[in-house]
C-alpha positions in Angstrom: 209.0 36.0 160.5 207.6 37.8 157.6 207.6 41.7 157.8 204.2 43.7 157.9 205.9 45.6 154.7 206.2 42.1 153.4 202.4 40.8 154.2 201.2 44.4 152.7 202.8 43.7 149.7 201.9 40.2 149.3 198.1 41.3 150.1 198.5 43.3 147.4 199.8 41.1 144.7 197.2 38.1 145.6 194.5 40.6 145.3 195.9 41.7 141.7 196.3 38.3 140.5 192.3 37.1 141.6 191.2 40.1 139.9 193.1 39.1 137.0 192.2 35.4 136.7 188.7 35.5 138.7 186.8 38.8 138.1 185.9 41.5 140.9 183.6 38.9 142.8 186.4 36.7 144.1 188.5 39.5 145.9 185.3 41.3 147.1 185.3 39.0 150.2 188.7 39.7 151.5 188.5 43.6 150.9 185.3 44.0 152.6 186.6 41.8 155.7 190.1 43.8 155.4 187.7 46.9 155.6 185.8 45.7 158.5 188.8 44.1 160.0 188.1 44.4 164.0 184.7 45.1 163.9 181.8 42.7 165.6 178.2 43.3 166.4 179.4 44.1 170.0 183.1 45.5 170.1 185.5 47.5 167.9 188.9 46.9 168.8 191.3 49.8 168.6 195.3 49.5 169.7 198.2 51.6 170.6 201.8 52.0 171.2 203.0 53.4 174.4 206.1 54.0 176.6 204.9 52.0 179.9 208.3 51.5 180.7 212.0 53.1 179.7 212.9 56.9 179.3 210.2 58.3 178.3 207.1 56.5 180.7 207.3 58.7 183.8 205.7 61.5 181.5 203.5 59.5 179.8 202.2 56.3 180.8 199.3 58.4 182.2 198.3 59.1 178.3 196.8 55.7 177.6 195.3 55.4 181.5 193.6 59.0 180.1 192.1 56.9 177.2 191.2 53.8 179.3 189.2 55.4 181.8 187.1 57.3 178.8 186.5 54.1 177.3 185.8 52.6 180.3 182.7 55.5 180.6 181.6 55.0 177.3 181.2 51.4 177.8 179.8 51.3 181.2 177.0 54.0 179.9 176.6 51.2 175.9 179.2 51.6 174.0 178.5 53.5 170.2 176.1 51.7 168.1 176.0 49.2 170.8 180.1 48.6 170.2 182.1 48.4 173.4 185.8 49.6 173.0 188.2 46.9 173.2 191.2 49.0 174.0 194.9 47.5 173.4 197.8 48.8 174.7 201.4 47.4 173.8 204.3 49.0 176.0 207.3 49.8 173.9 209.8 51.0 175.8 210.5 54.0 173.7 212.1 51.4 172.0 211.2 51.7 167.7 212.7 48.0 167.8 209.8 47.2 170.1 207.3 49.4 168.7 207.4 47.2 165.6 206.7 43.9 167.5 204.1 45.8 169.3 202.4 47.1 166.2 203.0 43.7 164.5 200.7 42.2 167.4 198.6 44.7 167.5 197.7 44.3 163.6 198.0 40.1 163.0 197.1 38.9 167.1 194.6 41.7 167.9 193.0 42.5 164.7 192.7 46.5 165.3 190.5 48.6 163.6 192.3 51.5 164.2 195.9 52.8 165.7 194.8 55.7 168.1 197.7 57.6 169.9 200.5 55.8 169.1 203.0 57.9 170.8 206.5 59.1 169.9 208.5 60.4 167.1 210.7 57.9 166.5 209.0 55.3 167.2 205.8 55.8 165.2 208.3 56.8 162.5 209.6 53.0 162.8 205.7 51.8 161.9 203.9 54.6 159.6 204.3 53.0 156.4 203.3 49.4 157.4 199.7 51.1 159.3 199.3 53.1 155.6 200.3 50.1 153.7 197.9 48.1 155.5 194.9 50.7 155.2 195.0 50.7 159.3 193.3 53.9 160.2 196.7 55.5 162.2 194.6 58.4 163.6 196.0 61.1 166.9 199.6 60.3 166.1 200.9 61.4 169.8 203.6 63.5 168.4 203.6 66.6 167.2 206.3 65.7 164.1 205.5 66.8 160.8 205.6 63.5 159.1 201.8 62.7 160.3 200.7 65.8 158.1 201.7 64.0 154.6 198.2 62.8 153.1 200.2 62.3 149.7 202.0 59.7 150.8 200.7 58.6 154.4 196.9 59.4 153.3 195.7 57.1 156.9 198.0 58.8 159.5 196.3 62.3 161.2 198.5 64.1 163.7 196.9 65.2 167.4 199.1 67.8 169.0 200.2 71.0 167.7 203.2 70.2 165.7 206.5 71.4 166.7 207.1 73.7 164.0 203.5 76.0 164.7 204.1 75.5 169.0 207.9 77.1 168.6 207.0 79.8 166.4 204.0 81.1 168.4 206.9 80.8 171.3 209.4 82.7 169.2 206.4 85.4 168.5 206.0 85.7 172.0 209.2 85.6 173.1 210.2 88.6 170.3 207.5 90.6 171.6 208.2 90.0 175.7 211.6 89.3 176.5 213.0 91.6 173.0 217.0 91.9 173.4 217.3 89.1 175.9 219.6 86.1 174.8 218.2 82.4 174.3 219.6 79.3 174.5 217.8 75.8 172.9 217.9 72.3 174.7 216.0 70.0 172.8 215.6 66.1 172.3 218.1 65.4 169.3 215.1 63.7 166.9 212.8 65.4 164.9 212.2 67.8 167.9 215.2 69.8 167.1 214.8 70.9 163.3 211.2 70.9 163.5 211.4 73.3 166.5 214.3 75.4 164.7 212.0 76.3 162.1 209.0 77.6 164.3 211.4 80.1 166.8 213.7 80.9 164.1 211.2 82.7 162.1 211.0 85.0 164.8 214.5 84.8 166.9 217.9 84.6 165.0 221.1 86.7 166.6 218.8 86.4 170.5 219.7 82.4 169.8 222.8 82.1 171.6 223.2 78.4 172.1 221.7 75.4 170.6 222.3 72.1 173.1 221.0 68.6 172.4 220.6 65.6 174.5 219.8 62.0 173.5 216.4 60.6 175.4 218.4 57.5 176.3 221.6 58.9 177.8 220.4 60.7 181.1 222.7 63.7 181.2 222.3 67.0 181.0 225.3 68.3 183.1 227.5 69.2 179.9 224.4 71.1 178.4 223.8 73.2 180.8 227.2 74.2 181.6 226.8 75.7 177.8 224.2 77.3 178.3 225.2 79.0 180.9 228.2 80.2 179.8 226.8 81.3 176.7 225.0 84.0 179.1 221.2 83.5 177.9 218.7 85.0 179.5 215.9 82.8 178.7 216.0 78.7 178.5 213.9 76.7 175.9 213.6 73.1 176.8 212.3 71.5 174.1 211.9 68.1 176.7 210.2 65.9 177.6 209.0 66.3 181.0 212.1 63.7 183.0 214.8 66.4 180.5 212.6 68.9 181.6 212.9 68.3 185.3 217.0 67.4 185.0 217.3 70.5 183.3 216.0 73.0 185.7 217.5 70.3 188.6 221.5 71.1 186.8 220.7 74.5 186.5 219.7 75.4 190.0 223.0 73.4 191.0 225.8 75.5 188.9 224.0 78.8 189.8 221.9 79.2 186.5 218.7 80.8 186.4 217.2 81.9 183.1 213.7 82.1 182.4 212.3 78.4 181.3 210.3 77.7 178.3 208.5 74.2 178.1 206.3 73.5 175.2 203.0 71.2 175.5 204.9 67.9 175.4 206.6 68.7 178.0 205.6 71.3 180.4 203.2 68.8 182.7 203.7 70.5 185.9 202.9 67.7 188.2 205.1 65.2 186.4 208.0 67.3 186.4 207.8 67.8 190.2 207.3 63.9 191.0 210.2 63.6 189.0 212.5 66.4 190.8 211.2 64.8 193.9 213.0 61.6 192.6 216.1 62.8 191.3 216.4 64.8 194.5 216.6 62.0 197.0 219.9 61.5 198.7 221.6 64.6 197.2 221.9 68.1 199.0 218.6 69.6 197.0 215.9 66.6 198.8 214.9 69.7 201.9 213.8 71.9 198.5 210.5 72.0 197.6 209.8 70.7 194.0 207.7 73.2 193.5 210.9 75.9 194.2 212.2 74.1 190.5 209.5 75.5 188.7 208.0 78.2 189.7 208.0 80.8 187.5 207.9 78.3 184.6 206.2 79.9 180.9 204.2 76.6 179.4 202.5 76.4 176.1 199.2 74.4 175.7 196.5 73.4 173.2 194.2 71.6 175.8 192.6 73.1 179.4 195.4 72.2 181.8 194.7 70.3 185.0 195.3 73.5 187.4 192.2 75.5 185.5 189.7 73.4 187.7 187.1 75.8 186.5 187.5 74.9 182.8 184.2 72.8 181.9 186.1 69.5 180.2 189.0 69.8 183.1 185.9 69.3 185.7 184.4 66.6 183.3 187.5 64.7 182.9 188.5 64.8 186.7 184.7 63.0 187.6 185.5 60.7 185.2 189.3 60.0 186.3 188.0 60.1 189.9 185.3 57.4 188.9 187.3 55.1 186.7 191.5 56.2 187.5 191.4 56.5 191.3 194.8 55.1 192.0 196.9 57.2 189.2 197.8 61.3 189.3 195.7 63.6 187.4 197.4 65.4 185.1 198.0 67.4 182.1 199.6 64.2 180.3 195.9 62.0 181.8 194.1 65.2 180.0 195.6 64.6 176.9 194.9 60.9 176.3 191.2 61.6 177.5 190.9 64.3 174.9 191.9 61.9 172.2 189.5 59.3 173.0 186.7 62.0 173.5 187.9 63.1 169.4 187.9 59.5 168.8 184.2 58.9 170.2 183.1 61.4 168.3 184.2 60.6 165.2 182.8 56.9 165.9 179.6 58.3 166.7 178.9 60.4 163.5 180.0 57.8 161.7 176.8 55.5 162.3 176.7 51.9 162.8 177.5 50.2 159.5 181.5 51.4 160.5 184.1 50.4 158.5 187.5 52.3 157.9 186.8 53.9 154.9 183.8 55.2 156.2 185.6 56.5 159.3 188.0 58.2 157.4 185.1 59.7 155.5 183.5 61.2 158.6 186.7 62.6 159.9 187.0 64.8 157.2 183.1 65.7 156.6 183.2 68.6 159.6 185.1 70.2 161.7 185.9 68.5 164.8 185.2 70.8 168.5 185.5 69.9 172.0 188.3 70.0 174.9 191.1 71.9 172.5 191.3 75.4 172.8 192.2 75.8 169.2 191.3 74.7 166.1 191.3 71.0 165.0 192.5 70.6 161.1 191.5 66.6 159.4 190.6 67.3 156.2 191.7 65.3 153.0 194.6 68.1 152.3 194.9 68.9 155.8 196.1 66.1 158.5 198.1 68.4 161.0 195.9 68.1 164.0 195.7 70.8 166.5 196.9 74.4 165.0 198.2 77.0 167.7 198.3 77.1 171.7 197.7 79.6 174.7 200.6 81.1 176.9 200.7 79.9 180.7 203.1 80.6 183.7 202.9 78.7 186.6 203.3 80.3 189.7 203.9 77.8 193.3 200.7 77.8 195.0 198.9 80.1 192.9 196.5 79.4 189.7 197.8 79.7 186.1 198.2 83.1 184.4 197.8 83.4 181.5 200.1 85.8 179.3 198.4 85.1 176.0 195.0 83.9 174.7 195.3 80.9 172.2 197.1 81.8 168.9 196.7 79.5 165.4 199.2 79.3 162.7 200.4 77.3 159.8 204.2 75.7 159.9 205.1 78.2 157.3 205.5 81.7 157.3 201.9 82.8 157.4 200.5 85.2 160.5 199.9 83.8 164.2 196.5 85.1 164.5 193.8 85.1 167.7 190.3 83.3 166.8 186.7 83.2 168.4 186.7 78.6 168.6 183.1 77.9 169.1 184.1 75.8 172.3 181.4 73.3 173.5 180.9 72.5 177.3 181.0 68.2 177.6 177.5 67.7 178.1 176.8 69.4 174.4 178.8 66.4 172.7 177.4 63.2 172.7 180.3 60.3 173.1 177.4 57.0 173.3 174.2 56.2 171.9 170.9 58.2 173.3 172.6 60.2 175.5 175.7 63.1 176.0 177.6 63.5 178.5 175.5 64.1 181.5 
C-alpha cells in the first residue's frame, strides 16, 4: 500500500510533468477537482480522528458526539448554501499507528474536504504533513501543541485550544500571585504536554517547582508518581492530565494521605468525566462508600470555553437544547461543549464563505476576520497567526455549589509578553447565523 506522503508526492510530479509537456489547460481539471474535492451540490463531507476507544476515550469520545449533534441541527434546519454536513468519524484508539489508516480512509475512501478536530498530540503529529501535503484544510487541531501554530511549514493546519505553553503560564501567573512561597510539584503526560507546559509555569515559578513526575498515557499507573510528590512536600499539585490521569491522581493521593491543592488545565479538568471515572476506579476497593465528588472538591480548573456548570452562560443554555434535542442518551459536559464549539467555528466559517466553496477559498475566509462566539477569549487564524484560542479564566469547583471564579479571562502569547485582561465582544447564539436565512433561534 502506497503512503499518503507517497501519493502527495506523486500528485505532484504528474502535475509538473503535464504542465511541462501539455500547457496549463491539461492540469486545470485535476487541480480544480483536487480543490473541490468533497464538495457536491447537496453535502460537504468533513472527517476526523478520534479516541472512541483505548486510554484516552473516557474523556473524549463525547468531543465528536459534541460536533454530531451541531451538525445534526444545522442539517435538520438546510444545511449552508443548501450543503448538508456529511460528518466522518474514524476511532483511533489513541493509537498514531491507527490514526494514519484512519486518515488514510478518511482522505482516499471518504473524499474529505476538510480535517476538523482531529484530536491528540501524538497522533495528529503522526498525520500533519500528509493533510498539508495534500492541501486538506486540517482546521481545530484538538490539541493544544505548538506544532499546529507553524504556517511556514504546515500553512493548512490551525490549532483550537489554548496551547499549552499560554494555559501554564497564565497558571504560573496565578499561582505566583495566590499561593506565593508554597511548593509545586508537575505531573504531566510525558508527550509534548510536558516541555510545552514547562515553558508557560516556568516563566513564572522556578525554585516553588519542587518535583517534576511523568506518566505514559498507556501504562495506567500513577502510584510511583505520587509517592514523589508527596515526599517532595509540595503544597500545590499540577496535573497536566488528561481527565482518567486526572481522576487516578487525586484517587492515589487521597489513599497515601496527600492532599495538595490540584491544578487541572482545560484538557483535563472536565469535572463530570473525572467523577464517572473515580466512580469506576473506586468499585470494589475500600474508597466505593466516598462520594466522587469528595475527590474533587476544591479543584482550581482553567478554561477558554463557558463550562457546563455556568447554566446561565447564553451558548452553555444553547448547547444543552441542542444536546437535549439531538444527544439524549450521552452526559453533558465540558468535553460535549468543546466539540460543539468547534463545529459552531466551523459553521461559521462555512457560511461567510458563500456557496462556490472550495479550500482555498475557505482558508481565505478564515483569515479575512476575526472569529467570535462561545470562547471567552480571543480566537487568533490569521495568515501569520494559526494558534487558536489565546488565554483562559480561573475556576474552582466547589461539591454542590456553582463555579467561582478566582480570575476573569487572561490572553497571552507563548513567549514572554504580558498576560493581560481584555473587553471580547462576546455574542449571544442567536446573533451568529450557523444555516442559510436564519441564526440560531
Amino acid at each position: 500500500m502506497r503512503s499518503l506522503k507517497a501519493c502527495a508526492s506523486a500528485l505532484t510530479v504528474a502535475l509538473l510533468v503535464s504542465s511541462c509537456s501539455g500547457g496549463a489547460n491539461d492540469d486545470a481539471p485535476e487541480a480544480m477537482a483536487n480543490d473541490t474535492m468533497g464538495v457536491t451540490d447537496d453535502t460537504v463531507v468533513i472527517g476526523t480522528h478520534q479516541p472512541l476507544t483505548g486510554s484516552a476515550a473516557p474523556g473524549f469520545r463525547h468531543v465528536s458526539t459534541g460536533a454530531r449533534a451541531v451538525f445534526d441541527y444545522i442539517n435538520d434546519n438546510g444545511g449552508i448554501h443548501g450543503r448538508r454536513i456529511d460528518y466522518q468519524v474514524q476511532d483511533d484508539g489513541f493509537d498514531p499507528a491507527r490514526t494514519a489508516e484512519a486518515t488514510r480512509v478518511l482522505m482516499e475512501d471518504h473524499e474529505i474536504f476538510a480535517m476538523l478536530g482531529g484530536l491528540g498530540t501524538p497522533t495528529h503529529e503522526a498525520v500533519i504533513a500528509d493533510l498539508n501535503e495534500a492541501g486538506v484544510p486540517d482546521l481545530f487541531v484538538s490539541s493544544g501543541a505548538l506544532a499546529w501554530d507553524q504556517p511556514e511549514e504546515y500553512p493548512y493546519s490551525y490549532g483550537f485550544q489554548v496551547d499549552y505553553t499560554k494555559e501554564a503560564k497564565i497558571q504560573g501567573h496565578f499561582l505566583a500571585e495566590n499561593f506565593a512561597g508554597e511548593d509545586v510539584a508537575l505531573l504531566y503526560q510525558n508527550d509534548d504536554v510536558g516541555p510545552s507546559s514547562h515553558a508557560g509555569i516556568e516563566q513564572y515559578l522556578t525554585e516553588e517547582i519542587v518535583a517534576w513526575e511523568s506518566y505514559d498515557p498507556g501504562v495506567p499507573e500513577l502510584g510511583g508518581q505520587i509517592a514523589e510528590m508527596k515526599a517532595s512536600g509540595a503544597d500545590v499539585a499540577v496535573c497536566y492530565c488528561i481527565p482518567a490521569f486526572l481522576a487516578q491522581a487525586v484517587m492515589e493521593a487521597a489513599a497515601v494521605g496527600y492532599e495538595p491543592q490540584w491544578i487541572a488545565p482545560s484538557f483535563g479538568g472536565d469535572v463530570l468525566i473525572a467523577g464517572e471515572l473515580i466512580e469506576q476506579f473506586s468499585e470494589d476497593t475500600p474508597a466505593e462508600d466516598i462520594p466522587s465528588e469528595a475527590f474533587l472538591d476544591g479543584l482550581i480548573i482553567t478554561s477558554f470555553l463557558p463550562p457546563v456548570a455556568q447554566p446561565d452562560d447564553p451558548w452553555t443554555a444553547f448547547f444543552r437544547e441542542i444536546h437535549e434535542e439531538y444527544n439524549e442518551d450521552t452526559p453533558f459536559t465540558d468535553t460535549t461543549v468543546y466539540g460543539m464549539a468547534q463545529a459552531v467555528l466551523f459553521a461559521q466559517v462555512l457560511m461567510e464563505t458563500g456557496p462556490d466553496l472550495t479550500r482555498q477559498s475557505l482558508i481565505d475566509t478564515l483569515h479575512s476576520r476575526e472569529w467570535t462566539g462561545p470562547g471567552l477569549v480571543p480566537f487568533q487564524a490569521t495568515e501569520n497567526d494559526h494558534s487558536g484560542y489565546s488565554g483562559v479564566m480561573v475556576m474552582q469547583h466547589h461539591a454542590g455549589e456553582e463555579l467561582e471564579i478566582l480570575q476573569e479571562p487572561m490572553a497571552t502569547d507563548s513567549d514572554g509578553g504580558e498576560i493581560l485582561p481584555f473587553e471580547l465582544d462576546r455574542p449571544d447564539p442567536d446573533e451568529v447565523a450557523l444555516f442559510d436565512g436564519a441564526g440560531t433561534e
